[in-house]
C-alpha positions as CSV (number, residue, x, y, z in Angstrom):
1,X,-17.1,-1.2,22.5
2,X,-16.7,-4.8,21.4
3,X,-14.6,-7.0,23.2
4,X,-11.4,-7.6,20.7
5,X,-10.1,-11.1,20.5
6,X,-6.7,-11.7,22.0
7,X,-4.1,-13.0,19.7
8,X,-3.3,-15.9,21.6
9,X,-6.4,-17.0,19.7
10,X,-5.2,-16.4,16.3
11,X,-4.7,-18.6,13.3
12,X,-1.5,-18.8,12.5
13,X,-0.4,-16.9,9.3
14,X,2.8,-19.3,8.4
15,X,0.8,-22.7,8.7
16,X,0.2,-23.0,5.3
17,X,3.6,-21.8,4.3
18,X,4.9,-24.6,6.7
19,X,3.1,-27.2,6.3
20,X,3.9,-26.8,2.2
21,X,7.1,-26.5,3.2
22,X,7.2,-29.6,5.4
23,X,5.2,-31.7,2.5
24,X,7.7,-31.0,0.2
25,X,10.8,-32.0,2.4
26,X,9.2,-35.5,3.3
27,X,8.8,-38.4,1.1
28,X,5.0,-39.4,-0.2
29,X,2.7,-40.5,2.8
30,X,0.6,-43.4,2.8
31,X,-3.1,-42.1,2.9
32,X,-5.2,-45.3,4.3
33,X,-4.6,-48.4,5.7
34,X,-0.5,-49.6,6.3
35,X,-0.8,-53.4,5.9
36,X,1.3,-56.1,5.1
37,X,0.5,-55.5,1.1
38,X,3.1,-52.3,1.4
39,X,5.6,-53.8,3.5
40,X,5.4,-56.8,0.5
41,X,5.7,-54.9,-2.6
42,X,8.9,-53.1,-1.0
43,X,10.5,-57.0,-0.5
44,X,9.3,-57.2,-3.7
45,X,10.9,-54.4,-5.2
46,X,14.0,-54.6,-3.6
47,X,14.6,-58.4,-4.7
48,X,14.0,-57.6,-8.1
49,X,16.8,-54.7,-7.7
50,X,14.5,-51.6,-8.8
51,X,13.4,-49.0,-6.8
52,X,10.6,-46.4,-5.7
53,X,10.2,-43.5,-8.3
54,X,10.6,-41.3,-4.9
55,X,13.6,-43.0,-3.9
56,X,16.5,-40.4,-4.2
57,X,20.3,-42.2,-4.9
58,X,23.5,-40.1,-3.7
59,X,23.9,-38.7,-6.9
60,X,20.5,-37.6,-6.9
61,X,21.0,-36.1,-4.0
62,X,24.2,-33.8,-4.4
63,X,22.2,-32.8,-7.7
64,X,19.2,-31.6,-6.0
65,X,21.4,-29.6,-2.8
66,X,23.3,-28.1,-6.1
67,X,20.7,-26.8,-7.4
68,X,19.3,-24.9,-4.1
69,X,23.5,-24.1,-3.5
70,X,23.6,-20.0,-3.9
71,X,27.4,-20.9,-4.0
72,X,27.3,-23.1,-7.0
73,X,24.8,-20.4,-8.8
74,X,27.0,-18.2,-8.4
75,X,29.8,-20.2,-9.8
76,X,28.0,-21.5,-13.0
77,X,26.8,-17.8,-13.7
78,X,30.2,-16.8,-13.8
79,X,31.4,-18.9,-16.4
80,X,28.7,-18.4,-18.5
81,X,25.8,-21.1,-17.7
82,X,22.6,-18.7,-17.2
83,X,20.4,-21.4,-18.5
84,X,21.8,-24.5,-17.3
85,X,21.4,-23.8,-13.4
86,X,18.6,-22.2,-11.7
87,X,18.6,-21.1,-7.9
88,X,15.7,-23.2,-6.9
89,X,13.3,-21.1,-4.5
90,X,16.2,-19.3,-3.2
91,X,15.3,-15.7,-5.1
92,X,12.0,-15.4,-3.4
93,X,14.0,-16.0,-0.3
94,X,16.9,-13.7,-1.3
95,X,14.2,-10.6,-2.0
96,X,12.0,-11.3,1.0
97,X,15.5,-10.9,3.5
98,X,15.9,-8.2,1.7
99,X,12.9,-7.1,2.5
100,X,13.2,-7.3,6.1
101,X,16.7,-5.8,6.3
102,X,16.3,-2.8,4.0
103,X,14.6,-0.5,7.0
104,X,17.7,-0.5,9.3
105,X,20.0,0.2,6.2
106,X,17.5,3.1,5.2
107,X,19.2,6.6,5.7
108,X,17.5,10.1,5.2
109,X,18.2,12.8,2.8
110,X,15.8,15.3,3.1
111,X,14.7,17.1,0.3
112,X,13.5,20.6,-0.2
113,X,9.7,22.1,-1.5
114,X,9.3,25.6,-0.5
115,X,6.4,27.1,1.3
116,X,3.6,24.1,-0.1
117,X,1.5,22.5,2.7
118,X,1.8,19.5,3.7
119,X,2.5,16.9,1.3
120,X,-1.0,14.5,1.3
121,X,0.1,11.9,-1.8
122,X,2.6,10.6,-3.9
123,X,3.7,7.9,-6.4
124,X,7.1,7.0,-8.0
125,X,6.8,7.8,-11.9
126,X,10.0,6.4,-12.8
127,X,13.5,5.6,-10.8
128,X,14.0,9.8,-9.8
129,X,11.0,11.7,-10.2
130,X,8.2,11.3,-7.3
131,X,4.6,13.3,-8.0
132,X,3.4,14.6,-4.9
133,X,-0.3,16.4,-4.3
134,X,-0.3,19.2,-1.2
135,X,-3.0,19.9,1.0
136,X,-2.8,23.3,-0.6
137,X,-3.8,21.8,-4.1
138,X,-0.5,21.9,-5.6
139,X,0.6,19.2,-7.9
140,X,4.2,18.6,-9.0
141,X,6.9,16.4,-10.1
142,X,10.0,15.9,-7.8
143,X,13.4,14.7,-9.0
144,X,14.8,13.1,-6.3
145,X,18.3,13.3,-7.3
146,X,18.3,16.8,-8.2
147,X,15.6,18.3,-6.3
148,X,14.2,19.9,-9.5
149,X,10.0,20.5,-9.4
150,X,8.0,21.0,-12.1
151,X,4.7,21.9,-11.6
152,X,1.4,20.2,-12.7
153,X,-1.3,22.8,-14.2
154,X,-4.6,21.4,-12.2
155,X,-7.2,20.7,-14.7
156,X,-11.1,23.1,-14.4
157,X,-14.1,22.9,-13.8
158,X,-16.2,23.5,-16.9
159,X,-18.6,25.3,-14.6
160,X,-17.2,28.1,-11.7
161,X,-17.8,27.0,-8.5
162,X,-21.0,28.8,-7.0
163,X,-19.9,31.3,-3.8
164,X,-21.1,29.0,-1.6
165,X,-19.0,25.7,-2.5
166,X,-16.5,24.4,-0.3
167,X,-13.0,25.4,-0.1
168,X,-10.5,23.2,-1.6
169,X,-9.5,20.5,0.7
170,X,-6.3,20.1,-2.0
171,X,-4.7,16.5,-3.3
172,X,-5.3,14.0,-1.2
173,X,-5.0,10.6,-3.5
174,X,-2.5,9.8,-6.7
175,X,-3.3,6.7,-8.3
176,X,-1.4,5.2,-11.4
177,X,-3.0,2.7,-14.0
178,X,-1.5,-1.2,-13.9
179,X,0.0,0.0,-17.2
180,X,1.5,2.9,-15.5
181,X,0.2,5.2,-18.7
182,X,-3.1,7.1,-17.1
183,X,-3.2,8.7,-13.7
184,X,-5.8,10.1,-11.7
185,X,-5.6,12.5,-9.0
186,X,-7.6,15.4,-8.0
187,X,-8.4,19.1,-9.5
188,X,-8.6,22.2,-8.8
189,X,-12.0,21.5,-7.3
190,X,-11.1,18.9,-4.8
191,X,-14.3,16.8,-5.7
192,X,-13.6,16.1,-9.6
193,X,-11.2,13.9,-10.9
194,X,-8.5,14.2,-13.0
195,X,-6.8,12.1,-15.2
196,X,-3.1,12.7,-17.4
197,X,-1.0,10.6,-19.9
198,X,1.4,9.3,-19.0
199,X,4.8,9.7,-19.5
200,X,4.1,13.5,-20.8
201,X,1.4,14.2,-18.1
202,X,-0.8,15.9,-21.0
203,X,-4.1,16.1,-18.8
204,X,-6.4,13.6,-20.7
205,X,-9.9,14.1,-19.1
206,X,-11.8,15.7,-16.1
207,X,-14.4,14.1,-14.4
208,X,-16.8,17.0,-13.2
209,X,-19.7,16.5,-14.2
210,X,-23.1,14.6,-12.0
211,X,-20.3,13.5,-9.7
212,X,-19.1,13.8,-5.9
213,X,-20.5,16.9,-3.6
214,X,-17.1,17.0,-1.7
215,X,-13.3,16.5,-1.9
216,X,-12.1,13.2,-3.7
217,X,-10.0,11.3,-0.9
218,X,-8.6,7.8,-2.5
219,X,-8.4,6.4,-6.0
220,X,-8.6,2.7,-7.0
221,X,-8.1,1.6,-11.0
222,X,-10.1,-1.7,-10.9
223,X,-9.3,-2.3,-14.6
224,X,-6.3,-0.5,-17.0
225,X,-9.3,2.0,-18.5
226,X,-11.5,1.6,-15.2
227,X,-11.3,4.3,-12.3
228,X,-12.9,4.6,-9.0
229,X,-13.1,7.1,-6.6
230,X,-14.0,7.7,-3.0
231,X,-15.0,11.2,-1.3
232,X,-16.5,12.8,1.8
233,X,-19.9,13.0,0.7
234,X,-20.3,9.3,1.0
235,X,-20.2,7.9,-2.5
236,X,-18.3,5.9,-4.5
237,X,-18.0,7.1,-9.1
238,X,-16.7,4.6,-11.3
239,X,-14.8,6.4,-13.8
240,X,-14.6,4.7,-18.0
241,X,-11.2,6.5,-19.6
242,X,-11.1,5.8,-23.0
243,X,-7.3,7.5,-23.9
244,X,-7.9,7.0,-27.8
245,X,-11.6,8.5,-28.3
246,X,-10.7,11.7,-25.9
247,X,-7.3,12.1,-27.4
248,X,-8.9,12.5,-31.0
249,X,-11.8,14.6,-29.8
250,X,-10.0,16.8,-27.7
251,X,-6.8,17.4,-29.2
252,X,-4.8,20.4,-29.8
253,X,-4.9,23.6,-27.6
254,X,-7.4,26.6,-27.0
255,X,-6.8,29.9,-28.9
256,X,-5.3,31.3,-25.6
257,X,-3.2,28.3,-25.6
258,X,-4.7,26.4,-22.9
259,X,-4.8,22.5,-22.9
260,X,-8.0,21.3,-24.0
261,X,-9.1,18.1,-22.1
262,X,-12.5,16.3,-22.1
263,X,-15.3,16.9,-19.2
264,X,-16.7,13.1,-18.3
265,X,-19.8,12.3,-16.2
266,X,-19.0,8.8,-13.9
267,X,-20.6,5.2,-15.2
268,X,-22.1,4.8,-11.9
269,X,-22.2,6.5,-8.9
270,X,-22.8,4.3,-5.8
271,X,-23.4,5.4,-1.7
272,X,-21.5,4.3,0.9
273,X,-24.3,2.1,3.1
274,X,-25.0,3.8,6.6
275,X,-24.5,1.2,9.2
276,X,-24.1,3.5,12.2
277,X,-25.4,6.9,13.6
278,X,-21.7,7.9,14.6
279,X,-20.8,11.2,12.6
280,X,-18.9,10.9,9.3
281,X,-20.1,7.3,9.3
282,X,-20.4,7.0,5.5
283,X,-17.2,9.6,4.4
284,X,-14.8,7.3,2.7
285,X,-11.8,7.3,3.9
286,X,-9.5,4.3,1.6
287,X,-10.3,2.4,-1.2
288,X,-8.4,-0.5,-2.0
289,X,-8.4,-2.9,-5.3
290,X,-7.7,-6.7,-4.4
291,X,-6.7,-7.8,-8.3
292,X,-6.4,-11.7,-7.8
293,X,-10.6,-11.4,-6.3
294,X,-11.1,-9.0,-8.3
295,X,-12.7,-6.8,-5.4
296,X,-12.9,-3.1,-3.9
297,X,-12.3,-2.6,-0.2
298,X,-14.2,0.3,0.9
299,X,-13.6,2.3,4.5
300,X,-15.3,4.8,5.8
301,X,-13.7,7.4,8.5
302,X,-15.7,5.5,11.6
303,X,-14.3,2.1,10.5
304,X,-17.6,0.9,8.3
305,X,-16.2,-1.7,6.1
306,X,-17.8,-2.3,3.0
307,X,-16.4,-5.3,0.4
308,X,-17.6,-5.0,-3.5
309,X,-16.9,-6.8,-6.5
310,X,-15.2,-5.1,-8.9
311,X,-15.9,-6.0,-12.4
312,X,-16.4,-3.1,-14.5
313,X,-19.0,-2.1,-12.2
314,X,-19.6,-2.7,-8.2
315,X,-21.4,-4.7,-7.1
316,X,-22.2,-5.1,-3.4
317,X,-21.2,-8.3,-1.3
318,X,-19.9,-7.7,2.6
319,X,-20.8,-4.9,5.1
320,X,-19.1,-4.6,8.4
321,X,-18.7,-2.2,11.4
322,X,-15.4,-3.0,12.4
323,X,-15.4,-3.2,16.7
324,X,-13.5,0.3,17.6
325,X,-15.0,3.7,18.6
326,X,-12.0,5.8,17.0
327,X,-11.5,7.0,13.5
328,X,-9.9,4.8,10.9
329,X,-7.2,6.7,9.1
330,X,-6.1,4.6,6.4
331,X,-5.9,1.3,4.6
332,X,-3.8,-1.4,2.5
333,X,-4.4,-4.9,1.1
334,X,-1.5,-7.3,1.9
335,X,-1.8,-9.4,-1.3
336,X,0.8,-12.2,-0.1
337,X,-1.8,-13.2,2.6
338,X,-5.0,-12.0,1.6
339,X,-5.1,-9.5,4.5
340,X,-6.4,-5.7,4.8
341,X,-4.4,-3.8,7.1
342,X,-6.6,-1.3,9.0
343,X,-5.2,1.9,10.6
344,X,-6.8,3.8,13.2
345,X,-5.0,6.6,15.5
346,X,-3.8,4.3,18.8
347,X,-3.9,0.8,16.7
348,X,-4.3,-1.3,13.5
349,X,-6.2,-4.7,12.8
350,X,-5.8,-7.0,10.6
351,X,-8.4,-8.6,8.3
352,X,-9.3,-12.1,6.7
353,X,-12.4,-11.8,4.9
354,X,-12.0,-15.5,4.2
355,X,-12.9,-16.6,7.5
356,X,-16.3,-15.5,9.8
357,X,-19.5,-16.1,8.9
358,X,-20.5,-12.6,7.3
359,X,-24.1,-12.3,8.9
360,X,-22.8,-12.0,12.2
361,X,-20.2,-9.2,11.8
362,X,-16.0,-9.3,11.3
363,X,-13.8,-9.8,14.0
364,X,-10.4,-8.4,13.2
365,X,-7.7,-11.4,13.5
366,X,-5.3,-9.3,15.1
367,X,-5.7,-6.4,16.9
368,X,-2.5,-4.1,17.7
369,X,-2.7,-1.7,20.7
370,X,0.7,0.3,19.4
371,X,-0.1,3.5,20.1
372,X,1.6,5.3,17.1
373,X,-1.0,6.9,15.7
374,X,-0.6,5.5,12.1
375,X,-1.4,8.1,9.3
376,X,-0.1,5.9,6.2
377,X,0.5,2.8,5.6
378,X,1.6,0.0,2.5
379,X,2.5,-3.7,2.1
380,X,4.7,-5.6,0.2
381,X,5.2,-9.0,0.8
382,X,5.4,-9.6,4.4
383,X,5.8,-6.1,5.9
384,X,3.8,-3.3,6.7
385,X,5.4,-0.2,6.8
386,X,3.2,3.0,8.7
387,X,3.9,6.2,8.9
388,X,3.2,8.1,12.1
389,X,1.6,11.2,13.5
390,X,4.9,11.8,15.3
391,X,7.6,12.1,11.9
392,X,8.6,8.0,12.6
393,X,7.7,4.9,10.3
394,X,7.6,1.7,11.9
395,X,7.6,-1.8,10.6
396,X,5.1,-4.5,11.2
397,X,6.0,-8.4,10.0
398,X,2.5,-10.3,9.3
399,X,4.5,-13.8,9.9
400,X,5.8,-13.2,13.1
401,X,3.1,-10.3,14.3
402,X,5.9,-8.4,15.4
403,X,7.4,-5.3,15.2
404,X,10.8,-5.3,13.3
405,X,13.3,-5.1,16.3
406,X,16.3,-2.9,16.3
407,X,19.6,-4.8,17.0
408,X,21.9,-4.3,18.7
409,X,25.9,-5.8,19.0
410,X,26.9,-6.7,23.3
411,X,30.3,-7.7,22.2
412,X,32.4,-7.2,18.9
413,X,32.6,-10.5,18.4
414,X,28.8,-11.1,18.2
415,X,26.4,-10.7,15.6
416,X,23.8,-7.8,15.9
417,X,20.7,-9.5,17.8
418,X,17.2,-8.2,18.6
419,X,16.9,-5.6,21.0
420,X,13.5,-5.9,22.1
421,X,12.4,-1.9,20.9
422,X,11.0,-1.4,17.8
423,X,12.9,-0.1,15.1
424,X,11.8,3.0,13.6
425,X,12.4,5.9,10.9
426,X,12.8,9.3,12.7
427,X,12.1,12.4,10.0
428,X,13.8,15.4,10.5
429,X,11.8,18.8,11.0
430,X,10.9,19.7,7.4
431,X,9.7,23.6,6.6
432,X,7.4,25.8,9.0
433,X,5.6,29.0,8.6
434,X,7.2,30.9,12.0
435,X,3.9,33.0,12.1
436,X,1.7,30.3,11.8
437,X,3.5,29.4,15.3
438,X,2.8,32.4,17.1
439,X,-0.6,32.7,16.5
440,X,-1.3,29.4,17.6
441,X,0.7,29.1,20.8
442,X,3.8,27.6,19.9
443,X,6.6,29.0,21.9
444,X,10.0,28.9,22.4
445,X,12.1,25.4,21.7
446,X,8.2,23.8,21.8
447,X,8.2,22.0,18.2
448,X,4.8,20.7,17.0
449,X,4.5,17.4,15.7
450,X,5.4,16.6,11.9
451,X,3.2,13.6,10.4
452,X,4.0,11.3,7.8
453,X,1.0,11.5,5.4
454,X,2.3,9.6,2.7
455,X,5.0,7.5,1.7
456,X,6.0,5.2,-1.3
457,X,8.6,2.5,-2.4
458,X,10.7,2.3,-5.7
459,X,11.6,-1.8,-4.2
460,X,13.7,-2.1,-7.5
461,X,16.4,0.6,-6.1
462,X,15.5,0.1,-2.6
463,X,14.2,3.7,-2.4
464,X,11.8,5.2,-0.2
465,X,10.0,8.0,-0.3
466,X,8.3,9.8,2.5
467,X,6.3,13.1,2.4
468,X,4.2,14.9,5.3
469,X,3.9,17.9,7.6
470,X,2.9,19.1,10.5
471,X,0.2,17.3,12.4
472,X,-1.9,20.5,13.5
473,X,-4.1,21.4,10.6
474,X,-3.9,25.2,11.2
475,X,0.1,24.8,10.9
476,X,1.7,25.4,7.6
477,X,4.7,23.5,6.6
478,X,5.5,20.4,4.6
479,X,8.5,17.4,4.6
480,X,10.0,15.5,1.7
481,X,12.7,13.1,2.0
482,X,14.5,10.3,0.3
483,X,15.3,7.2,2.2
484,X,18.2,4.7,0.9
């Protein structure tokens, strides 16, 4: 295995946020030479009684501190001066402490889903209701606040499945349109993919047809009408959804009252490249969509990385065999620093496809020994939140390349300071099928472990939801709770 760079040789990921920082809180620099010539024209300027256009006077002063002053904010919003007095930088600041405090305020309320199996994706549709996809290919709607489901009808293949096609390897990716009106998930075949409007969920179109050989296992919308989709077989189908022509054509219902949806073939249909003989080498694992590059982060399960632009089409640019002999188990693009997070079952790395010269290979900038065994993970702003093999999320901070800490209070007079262990999430046991225990050796008190599979943020209500089951394939059982 490749040797791994040790972080003590790693850029650091505030410099540019500092040294903005520190432009903006110094006066202008002289770029060249500091002669006499300056030294004169500021004689000159202060006998003839005017002054730099940098130069700040007291008044000048108290207005500027005003204007950063979450105190005076608050005091001109209350007597009715929205307009007059903005809070200068300090939102962003406000949100991202937010950001870093909401885990340790997080508490659980776990919520209830029967005998499904394992809960493989989800996505917030709204404020209360959660869609969730099982490994048993079940697809529902969860409202969080009353613990009502509705179940999803999965969309069919036009064709039956011959006798000897694969079983169904069930819901494994829910992906919602940046216009939050399509989305795409799986079928009832695991390989074809299925798209619904939005809000209704009317299914829209199924995309069966000269398409993937196995079970679809992430979704990327590179554009509002533009899908793409990822399976086990190795390739890669760009999907064109046109809501208006299918609607029209397909409208209405089938005489025994069945929704009629159309059947789409992909645009393109692209294979994973193989860059190593290691089994499962080109299985894609996570597909990502960086919108600011306009580019689709490919992974495969034995850590091939593979970069394409995403315009409508894919294009190929960057191939990489990232350094670990382990399978990679998921994948997230931290926008705020133009990272990919990269999980794998003892670590995760992070990557800068900015930097490195491309023909000789990717380095990950840093490299994480954690041992959590990370099954899910997401980024906003400057956190990474993972989800565990073992029913915990931890928290990762891309600034510091720390671990959120939990705090603790020596004296109750102090403020809470770090403890030095990380702070984590601990779910509570969800549903289990007792047989499914016996038969495979569980006895006793011995309770197997429960993964977290998926989990999703509403960051407007500070919600958090987390779905899962147990870690042992052959187990049945599922979890579902709501953290706020």
């Amino acid at each position: 295995m490749s040797d791994v760079p040790s972080t003590s040789h790693q850029p650091d990921l505030n410099s540019g946020v500092r040294d903005s920082n520190t432009r903006s809180s110094m006066g202008p620099q002289q770029v060249g030479d500091s002669g006499r010539g300056d030294a004169s024209l500021g004689q000159a300027q202060a006998a003839s009684g005017s002054r730099s256009p940098h130069t700040l006077l007291p008044q000048e002063h108290k207005e500027r501190a005003e204007r950063r002053s979450l105190v005076r904010y608050l005091q001109c919003r209350s007597v009715g001066a929205p307009g007059r007095f903005r809070l200068q930088g300090v939102e962003h600041q406000l949100h991202s402490r937010a950001v870093s405090m909401l885990p340790e305020l997080l508490t659980e309320r776990r919520l209830g889903l029967g005998t499904v199996d394992k809960v493989f994706a989800s996505q917030w549709l709204d404020a209360s209701q959660v869609v969730c996809g099982t490994k048993c290919s079940t697809l529902f709607v969860l409202n969080v606040k009353t613990g009502h489901i509705m179940p999803i009808p999965l969309m069919q293949d036009r064709r039956v499945r011959r006798a000897h096609a694969l079983p169904p390897s069930g819901i494994c990716a829910i992906e919602l349109n940046p216009s939050e009106t399509l989305l795409a998930t799986g079928g009832e075949n695991s390989s074809s993919l299925a798209v619904y409007q939005l809000p209704e969920l009317d299914p829209l179109c199924l995309g069966d047809r000269r398409s993937h050989r196995d079970a679809i296992t992430s979704i990327a919308w590179i554009g509002d009408n533009v899908a793409v989709s990822g399976s086990w077989d190795g390739t890669l189908a760009v999907w064109e959804v046109d809501p208006d022509r299918m609607s029209s054509s397909h409208a209405g219902r089938s005489e025994q009252r069945l929704p009629v949806y159309a059947h789409i073939s992909p645009r393109a249909l692209e294979v994973f490249p193989a860059g190593s003989h290691y089994p499962g080498h080109t299985r894609v694992r996570a597909l990502v969509f960086n919108r600011k590059r306009q580019e689709l982060g490919a992974l495969s399960l034995s850590g091939c990385f593979q970069l394409w632009k995403a315009q409508g089409t894919l294009t190929r640019l960057k191939f990489h065999r990232l350094p670990f002999d382990e399978a990679s188990t998921c994948m997230t693009y931290c926008d705020d620093f133009s990272l990919y997070a990269v999980g794998f079952q003892s670590h995760i790395s992070l990557l800068d496809l900015r930097q490195g010269n491309p023909s000789i290979g990717m380095q990950p900038m840093c490299y994480l020994q954690c041992g959590i065994d990370v099954r899910s993970m997401s980024a906003h702003q400057h956190i990474i939140t993972m989800g565990t093999g073992h029913g915990r999320l931890f928290f990762f901070d891309i600034r510091t390349r720390r671990f959120l800490e939990e705090r603790s209070v020596n004296s109750p007079d102090a403020f809470p300071e770090p403890s030095g262990r990380k702070l984590r999430l601990t779910c509570t046991k969800g549903w289990i099928n007792q047989d499914d225990l016996w038969a495979n050796g569980f006895r006793g008190n011995e309770d197997p472990p429960y993964a977290v599979y998926t989990h999703c943020y509403n960051w407007p209500e500070m919600k958090l939801f987390v779905g899962g089951g147990p870690l042992p394939l052959e187990l049945r059982g599922n979890y579902a709770g709501i953290w706020t």
